[in-house]
C-alpha positions in Angstrom: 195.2 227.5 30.5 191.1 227.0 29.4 190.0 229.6 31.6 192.2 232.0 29.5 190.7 231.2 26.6 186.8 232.2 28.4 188.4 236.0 29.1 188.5 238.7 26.7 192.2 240.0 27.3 194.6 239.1 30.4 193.4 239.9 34.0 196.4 241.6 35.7 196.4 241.3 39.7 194.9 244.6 40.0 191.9 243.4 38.2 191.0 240.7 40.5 188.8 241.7 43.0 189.8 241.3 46.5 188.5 240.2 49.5 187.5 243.7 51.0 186.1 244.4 47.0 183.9 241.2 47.7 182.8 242.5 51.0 182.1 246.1 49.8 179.8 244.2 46.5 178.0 242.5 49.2 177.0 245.2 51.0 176.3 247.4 47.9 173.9 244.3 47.0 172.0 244.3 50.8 172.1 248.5 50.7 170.1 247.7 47.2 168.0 244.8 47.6 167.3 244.5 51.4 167.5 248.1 52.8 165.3 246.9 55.7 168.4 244.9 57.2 171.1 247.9 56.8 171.5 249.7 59.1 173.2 253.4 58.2 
């Protein structure tokens, strides 16, 4: 498929990030760049 072609080796399942992951990277990003609007 093309988008193998774009990745460096195979992505197993564990590699792909899941929805919980996705959530955590979000809030990582707001902890980071908007610390004013999370709350600890």
């Amino acid at each position: 498929q093309p988008l193998d072609l774009c990745l460096p080796s195979p992505v197993s399942v564990d590699q792909i990030p899941t929805a919980t992951d996705l959530s955590d990277y979000r809030k990582r990003l707001l902890a980071d760049l908007l610390p004013a609007y999370v709350t600890t």
